[in-house]
C-alpha positions in Angstrom: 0.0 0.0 0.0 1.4 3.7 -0.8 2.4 5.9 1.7 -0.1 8.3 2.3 0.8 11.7 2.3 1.6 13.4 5.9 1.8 16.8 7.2 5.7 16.5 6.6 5.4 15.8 3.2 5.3 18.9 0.5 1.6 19.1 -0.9 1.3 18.4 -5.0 1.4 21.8 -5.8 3.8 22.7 -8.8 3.0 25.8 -10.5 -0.1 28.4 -9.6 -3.6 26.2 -10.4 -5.4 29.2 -12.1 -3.7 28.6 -16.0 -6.7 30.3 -17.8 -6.4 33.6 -15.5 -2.9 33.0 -15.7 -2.6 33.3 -19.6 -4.8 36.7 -19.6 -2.5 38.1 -17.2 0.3 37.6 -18.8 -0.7 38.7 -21.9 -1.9 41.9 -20.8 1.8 42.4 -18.7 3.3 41.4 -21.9 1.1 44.3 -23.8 2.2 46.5 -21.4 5.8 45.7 -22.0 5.6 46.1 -25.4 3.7 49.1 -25.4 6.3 51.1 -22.7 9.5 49.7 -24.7 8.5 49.9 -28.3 7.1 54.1 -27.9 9.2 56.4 -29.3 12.4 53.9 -29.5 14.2 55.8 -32.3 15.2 58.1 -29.6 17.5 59.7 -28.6 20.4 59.7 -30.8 23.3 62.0 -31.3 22.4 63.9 -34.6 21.4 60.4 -35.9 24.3 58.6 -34.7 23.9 55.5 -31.6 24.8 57.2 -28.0 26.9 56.2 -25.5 28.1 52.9 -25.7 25.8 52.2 -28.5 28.7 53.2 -30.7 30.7 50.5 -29.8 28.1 47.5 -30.3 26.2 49.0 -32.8 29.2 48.8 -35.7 30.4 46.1 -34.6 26.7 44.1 -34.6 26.8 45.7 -38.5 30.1 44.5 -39.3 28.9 41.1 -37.8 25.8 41.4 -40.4 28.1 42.7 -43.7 31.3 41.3 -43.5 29.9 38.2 -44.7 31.1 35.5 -41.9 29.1 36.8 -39.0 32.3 37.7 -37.1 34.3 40.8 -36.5 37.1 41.1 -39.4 37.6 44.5 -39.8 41.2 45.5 -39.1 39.9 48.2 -37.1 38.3 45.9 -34.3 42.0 45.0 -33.6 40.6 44.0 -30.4 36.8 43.0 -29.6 36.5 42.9 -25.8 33.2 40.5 -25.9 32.1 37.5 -27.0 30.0 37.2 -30.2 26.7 36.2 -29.5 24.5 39.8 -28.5 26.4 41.5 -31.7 24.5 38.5 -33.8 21.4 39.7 -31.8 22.4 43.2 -32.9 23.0 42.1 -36.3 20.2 40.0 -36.4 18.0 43.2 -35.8 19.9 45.5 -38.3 19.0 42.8 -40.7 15.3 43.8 -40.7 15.3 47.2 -39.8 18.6 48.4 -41.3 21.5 50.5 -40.3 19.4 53.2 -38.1 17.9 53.5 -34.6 15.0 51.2 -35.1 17.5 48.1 -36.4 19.7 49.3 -33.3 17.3 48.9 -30.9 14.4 46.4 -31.4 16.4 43.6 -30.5 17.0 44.8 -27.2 13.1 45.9 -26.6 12.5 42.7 -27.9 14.6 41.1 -25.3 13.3 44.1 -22.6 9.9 42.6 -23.2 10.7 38.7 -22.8 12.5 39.4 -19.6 8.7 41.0 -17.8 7.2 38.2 -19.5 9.5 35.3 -17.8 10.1 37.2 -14.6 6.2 37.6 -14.4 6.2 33.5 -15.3 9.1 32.9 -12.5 7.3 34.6 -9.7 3.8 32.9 -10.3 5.7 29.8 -10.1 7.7 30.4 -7.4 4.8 31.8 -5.6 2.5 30.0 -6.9 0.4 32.9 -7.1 -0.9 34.7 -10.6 -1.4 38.3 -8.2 2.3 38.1 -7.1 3.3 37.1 -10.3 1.4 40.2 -11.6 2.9 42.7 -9.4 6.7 41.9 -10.6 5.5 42.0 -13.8 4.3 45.2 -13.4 7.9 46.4 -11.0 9.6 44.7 -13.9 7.4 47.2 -16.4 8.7 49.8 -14.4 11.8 49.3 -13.1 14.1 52.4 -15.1 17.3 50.1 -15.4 15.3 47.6 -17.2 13.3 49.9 -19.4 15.9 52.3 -20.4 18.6 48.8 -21.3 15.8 47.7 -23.2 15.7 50.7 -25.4 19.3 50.6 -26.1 22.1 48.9 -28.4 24.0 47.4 -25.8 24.9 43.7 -24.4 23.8 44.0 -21.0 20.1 43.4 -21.8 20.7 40.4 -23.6 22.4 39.0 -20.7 19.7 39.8 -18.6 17.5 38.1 -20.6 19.5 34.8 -20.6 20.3 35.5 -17.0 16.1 35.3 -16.5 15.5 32.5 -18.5 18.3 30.8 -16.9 16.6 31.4 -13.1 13.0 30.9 -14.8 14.0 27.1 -16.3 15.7 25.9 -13.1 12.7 27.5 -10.8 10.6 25.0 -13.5 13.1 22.2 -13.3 12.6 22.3 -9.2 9.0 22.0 -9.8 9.4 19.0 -12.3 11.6 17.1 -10.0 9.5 17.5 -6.9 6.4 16.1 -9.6 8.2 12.9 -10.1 9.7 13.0 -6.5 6.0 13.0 -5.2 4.9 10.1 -8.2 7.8 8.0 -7.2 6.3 8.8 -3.4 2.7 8.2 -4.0 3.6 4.8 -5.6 5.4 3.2 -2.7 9.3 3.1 -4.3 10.4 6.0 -2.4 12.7 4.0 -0.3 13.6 1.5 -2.7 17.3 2.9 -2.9 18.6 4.9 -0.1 19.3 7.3 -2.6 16.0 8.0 -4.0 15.1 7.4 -7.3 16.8 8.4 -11.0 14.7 11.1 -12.1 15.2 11.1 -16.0 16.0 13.6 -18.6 15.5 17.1 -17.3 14.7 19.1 -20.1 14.7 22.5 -18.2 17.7 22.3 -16.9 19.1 21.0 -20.3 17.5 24.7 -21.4 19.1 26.6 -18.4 22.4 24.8 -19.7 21.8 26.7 -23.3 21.0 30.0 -21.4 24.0 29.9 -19.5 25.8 29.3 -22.6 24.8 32.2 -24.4 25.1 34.4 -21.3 28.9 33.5 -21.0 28.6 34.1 -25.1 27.2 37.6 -24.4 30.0 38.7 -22.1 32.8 37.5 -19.3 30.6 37.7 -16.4 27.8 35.2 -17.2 30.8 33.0 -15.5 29.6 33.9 -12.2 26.2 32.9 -12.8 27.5 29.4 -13.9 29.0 29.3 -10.8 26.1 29.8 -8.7 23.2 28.6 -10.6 25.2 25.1 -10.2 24.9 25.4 -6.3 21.5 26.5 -6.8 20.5 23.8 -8.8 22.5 21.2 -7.2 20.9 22.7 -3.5 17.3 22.6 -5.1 18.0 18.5 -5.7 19.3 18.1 -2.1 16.2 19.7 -1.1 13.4 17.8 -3.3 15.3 14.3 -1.9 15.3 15.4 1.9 11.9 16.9 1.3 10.5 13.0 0.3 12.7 11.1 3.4 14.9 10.2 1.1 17.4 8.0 3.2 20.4 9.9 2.5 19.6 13.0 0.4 23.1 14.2 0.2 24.5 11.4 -1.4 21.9 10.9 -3.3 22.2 14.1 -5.1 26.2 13.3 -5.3 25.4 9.9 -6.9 22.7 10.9 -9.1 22.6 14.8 -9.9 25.4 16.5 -9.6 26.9 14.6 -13.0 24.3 15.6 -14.8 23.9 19.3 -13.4 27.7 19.3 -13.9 27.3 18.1 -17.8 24.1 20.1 -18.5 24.9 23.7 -16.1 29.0 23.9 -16.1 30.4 21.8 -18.7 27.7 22.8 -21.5 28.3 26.7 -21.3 31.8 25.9 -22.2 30.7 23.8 -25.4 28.7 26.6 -26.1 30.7 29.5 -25.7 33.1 27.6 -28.1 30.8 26.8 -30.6 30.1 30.3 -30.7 33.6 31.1 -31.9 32.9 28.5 -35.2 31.9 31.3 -37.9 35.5 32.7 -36.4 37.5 29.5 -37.1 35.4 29.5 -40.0 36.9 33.2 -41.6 40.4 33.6 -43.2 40.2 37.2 -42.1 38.7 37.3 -38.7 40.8 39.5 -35.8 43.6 37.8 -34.7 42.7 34.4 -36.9 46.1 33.9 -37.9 48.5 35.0 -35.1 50.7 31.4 -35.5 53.8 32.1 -37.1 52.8 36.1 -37.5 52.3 37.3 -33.8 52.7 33.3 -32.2 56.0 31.5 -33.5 55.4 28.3 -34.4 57.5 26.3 -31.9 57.5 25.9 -27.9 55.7 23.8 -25.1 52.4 24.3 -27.1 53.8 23.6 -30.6 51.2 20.5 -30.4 47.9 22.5 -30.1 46.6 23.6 -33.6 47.6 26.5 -34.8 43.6 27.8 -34.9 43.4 27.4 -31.3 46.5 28.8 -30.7 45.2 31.8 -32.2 41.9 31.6 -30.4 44.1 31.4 -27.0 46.3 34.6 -28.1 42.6 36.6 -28.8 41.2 35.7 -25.8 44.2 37.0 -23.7 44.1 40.0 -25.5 40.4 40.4 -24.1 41.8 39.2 -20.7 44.8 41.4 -20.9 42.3 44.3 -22.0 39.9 44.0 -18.8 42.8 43.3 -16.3 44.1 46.5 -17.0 41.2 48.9 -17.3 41.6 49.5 -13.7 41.7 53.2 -11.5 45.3 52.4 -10.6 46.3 52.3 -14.6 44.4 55.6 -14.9 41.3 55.0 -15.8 38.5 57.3 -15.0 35.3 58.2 -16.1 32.9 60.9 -14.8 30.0 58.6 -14.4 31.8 55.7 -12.8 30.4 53.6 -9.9 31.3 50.8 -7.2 29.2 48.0 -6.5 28.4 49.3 -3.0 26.6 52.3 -4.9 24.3 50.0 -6.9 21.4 48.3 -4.8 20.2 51.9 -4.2 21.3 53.3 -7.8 23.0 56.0 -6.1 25.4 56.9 -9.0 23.3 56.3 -12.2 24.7 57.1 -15.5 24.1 59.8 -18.0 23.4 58.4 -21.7 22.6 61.5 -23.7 22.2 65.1 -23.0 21.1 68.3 -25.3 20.6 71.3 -24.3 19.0 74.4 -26.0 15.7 75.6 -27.6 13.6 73.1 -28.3 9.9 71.9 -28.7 8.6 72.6 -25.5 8.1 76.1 -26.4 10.2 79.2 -25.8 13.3 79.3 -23.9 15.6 76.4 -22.7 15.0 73.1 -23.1 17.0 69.9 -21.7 16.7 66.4 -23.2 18.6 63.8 -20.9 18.5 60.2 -21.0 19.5 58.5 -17.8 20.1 54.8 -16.4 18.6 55.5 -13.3 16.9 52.5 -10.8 13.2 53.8 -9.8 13.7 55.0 -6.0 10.4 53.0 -5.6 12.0 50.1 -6.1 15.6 50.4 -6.0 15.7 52.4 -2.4 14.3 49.1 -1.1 16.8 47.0 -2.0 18.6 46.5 1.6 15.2 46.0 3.4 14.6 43.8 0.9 18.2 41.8 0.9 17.6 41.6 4.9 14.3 40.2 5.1 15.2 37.8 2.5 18.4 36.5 4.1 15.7 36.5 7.3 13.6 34.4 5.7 16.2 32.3 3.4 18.0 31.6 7.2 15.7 31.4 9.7 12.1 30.6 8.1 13.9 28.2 5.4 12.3 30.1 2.2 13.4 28.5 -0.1 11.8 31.3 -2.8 14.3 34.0 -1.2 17.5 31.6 -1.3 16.8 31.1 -5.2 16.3 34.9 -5.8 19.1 36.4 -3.7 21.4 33.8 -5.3 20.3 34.9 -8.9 21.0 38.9 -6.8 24.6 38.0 -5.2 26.1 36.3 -8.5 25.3 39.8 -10.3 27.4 42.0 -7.3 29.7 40.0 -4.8 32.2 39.6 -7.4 32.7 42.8 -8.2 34.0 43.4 -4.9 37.0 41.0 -5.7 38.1 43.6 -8.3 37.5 47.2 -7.0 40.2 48.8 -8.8 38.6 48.0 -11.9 36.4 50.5 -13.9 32.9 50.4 -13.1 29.1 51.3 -13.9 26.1 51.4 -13.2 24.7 49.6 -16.3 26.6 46.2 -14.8 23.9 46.1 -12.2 21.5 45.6 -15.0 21.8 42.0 -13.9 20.3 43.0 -10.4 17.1 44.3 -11.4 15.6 41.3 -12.5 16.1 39.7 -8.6 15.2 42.5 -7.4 11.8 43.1 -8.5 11.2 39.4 -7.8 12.2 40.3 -4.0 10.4 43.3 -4.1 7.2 40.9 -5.5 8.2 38.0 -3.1 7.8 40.3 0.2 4.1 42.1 -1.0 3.2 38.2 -1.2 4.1 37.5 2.2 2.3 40.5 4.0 -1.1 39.4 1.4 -0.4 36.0 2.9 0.2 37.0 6.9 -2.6 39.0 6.3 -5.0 36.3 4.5 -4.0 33.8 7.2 -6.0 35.7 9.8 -8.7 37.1 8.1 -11.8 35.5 9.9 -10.6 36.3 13.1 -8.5 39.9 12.2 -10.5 41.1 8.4 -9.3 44.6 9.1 -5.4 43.3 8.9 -6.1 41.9 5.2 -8.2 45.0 4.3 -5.1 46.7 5.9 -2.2 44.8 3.9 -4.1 45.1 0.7 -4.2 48.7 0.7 -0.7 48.9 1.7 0.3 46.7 -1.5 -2.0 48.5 -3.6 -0.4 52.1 -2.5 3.1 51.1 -2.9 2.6 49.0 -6.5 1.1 52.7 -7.1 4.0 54.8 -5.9 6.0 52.5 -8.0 3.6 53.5 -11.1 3.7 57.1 -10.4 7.5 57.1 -9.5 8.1 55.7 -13.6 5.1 58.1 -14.4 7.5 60.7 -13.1 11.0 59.3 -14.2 9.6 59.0 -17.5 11.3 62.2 -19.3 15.0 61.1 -18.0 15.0 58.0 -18.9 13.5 59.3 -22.6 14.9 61.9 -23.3 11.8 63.4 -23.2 12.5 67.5 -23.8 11.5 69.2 -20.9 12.6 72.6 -19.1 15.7 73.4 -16.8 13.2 73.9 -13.7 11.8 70.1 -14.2 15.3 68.6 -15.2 16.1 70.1 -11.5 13.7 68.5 -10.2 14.6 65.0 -11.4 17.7 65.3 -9.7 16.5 63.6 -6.4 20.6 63.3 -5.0 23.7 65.8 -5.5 25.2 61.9 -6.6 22.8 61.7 -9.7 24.3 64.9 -11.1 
């Protein structure tokens, strides 16, 4: 006879129940999205040429699309400090649209948009709740990090978005593992290994495998996220085991997941991030394809390793050898720089484009200033936040705060191992995502305290909904009021002043 299922054991639950409502909630966040990133996207620009660090990306995601091996191999990207795969995105977009600010751009609003979709789709899972899911969609709407990355031609949004899909897969991959955990459970073979049982192919994590791929394909830093998405994913296994009496969990995982989170999480970004590189082994003129016998000699300890990878090693150096030394020490300094300690409260944003001078808001002075700026709303909350969910990862054993802080720490605590490098704000793109989700996570938990005593207390859920309903409107009315900085919306020198909340944003 099957066990039956005790107090001790999780209840079925794997995903919010309401999948009609669900759908229609999502669609309308993903309207929403679409709506707020797509309006007006052909601006700014500087006299019709990309701004700030669009000039970088944008060429090269052109050269990528015209020099006819979807690879850099113009002599004048001697050195190309990222790896390939946004510029395709770029390219890909430039493609359609052509060489102007729409081809520039929808790619990344395209990207802006799928990240509110799946971080609307991670928190309804995680919380199982369509609601909760609903209100970090609607942060993730208007979060100004997120909005303004999403309406420019830079990297950082598409590793966002692989960054998301990566958390949003292995959140789903928990959920499918605790759905055969409690089959294998319901059926009476829970303790027929001490180990617990095999669980299969796991076809999200195969897909958080990809997505950690292309993130390490987008830039250097998706490393960190290999790193600790692994120990996430390996933790959530631990977990599920202990969670059915597994005899010894631990071991369990050891003997039966950690292989395969290795192959599919660790060792499959590196395939990846190689096979990325093929239209490069591919060219005859591609930066630094032939350094063997030019820049390389042909001889030494490594005579044995073909001369293409030798090559590959001496470009990648170069990148390595180009971020090593961008540090303050070498003399590097920039206005608009940050440190990591700066960034949970966006307290050093960064200026993208500025004009100054008569314009179309009438007579007079007019300023039109694009800035990466975190909504106060959201981004002043961020230590609160970080507190209560280490409180609640700790002491209550959340398990919904452990997976969103780690997907929050692997974006910052490794900055700090590097301080003297340059920094900016636009690197804690990475953060937004987590913490919105946060954000989300703790307006579930007072709806919930509140819920759980609503026949005997009905004044404290009246209470907590109000409260949530205020504060998802503050966070409305704070992007209502953002919205002309992080446009470059024309507006007058007495409003610009106004927008400038902290003597650190000027």
């Amino acid at each position: 006879m099957p066990p039956r299922l005790g107090p001790d054991v999780p209840a079925p639950l794997f995903g919010a129940p309401d999948r009609g409502r669900g759908l229609l909630v999502g669609v309308v966040i993903a309207l929403l999205a679409t709506i707020t990133r797509f309006w007006a996207l052909t601006h700014p620009t500087d006299k019709g040429t990309p701004v700030f660090d669009e000039k970088h990306y944008v060429p090269q995601g052109w050269q990528v699309l015209t020099g006819g091996n979807w690879i850099e191999d113009n002599p004048a990207y001697g050195l190309v400090v990222h790896p390939p795969v946004g510029k395709w995105m770029l390219a890909a977009s430039e493609a359609v649209f052509g060489y102007g600010p729409l081809g520039w751009r929808v790619a990344p609003a395209i990207s802006g948009v799928l990240i509110v979709v799946l971080i609307y789709c991670a928190v309804r899972r995680l919380t199982r709740s369509t609601l909760v899911g609903a209100i970090a969609g609607v942060f993730a709407i208007c979060d100004g990090v997120l909005f303004v990355q999403s309406r420019m031609g830079m990297l950082d949004i598409f590793q966002t978005l692989f960054i998301v899909a990566t958390f949003a897969a292995l959140v789903a991959d928990r959920d499918q593992v605790r759905e055969r955990m409690d089959r294998v459970y319901r059926e009476g073979r829970i303790a027929d290994s001490p180990f617990g049982p095999r669980l299969g192919f796991r076809w999200y994590r195969f897909v958080a495998g990809v997505m950690l791929g292309l993130n390490c394909g987008t830039k250097w830093s998706g490393i960190y996220y290999v790193i600790f998405f692994t120990a996430l994913a390996i933790g959530f296994d631990v977990a599920a085991r202990r969670a059915y009496h597994v005899q010894r969990p631990w071991v369990g995982t050891l003997a039966r997941d950690v292989v395969p989170s290795g192959a599919s999480l660790a060792v499959m970004p590196v395939v990846i991030y190689f096979l990325t590189y093929l239209p490069w082994f591919n060219s005859e003129t591609a930066v630094y394809r032939y350094q063997v016998g030019n820049t390389i000699g042909t001889d030494g300890p490594f005579a044995w390793v073909p001369g293409a990878w030798r090559s590959l090693w001496y470009y990648e150096s170069g990148i390595l050898e180009f971020h090593s030394g961008l540090t303050n020490s070498a003399g590097n300094q920039h206005p608009w720089e940050s440190k990591p300690w700066t960034w949970p409260m966006s307290l050093r944003p960064m200026l993208y484009a500025l004009e100054n001078g008569p314009d179309q808001c009438g007579a007079g002075e007019c300023v039109r200033a694009q800035m990466l700026i975190g909504s106060p709303a959201l981004w002043w909350l961020a230590l609160p936040m970080l507190l209560w969910g280490l409180w609640s990862w700790i002491v209550r054993r959340d398990w919904r705060y452990a997976a969103v802080l780690v997907g929050y720490l692997a974006g910052i605590l490794p900055w700090f191992l590097a301080l003297d490098r340059q920094m900016y704000f636009f690197y804690a793109t990475v953060l937004a995502p987590f913490l919105v989700m946060g954000l989300a996570l703790c307006c579930g938990d007072l709806l919930r305290s509140a819920a759980a005593t609503a026949r005997a207390r009905p004044e404290r859920r009246a209470l907590a909904i109000m409260v949530v309903a205020i504060y998802v409107g503050l966070v409305v009315t704070n992007f209502v009021w953002l919205w002309p900085i992080l446009t470059a919306s024309p507006i007058s020198p007495g409003l610009w002043r106004q927008q400038i909340w902290l003597p650190s944003w000027g």
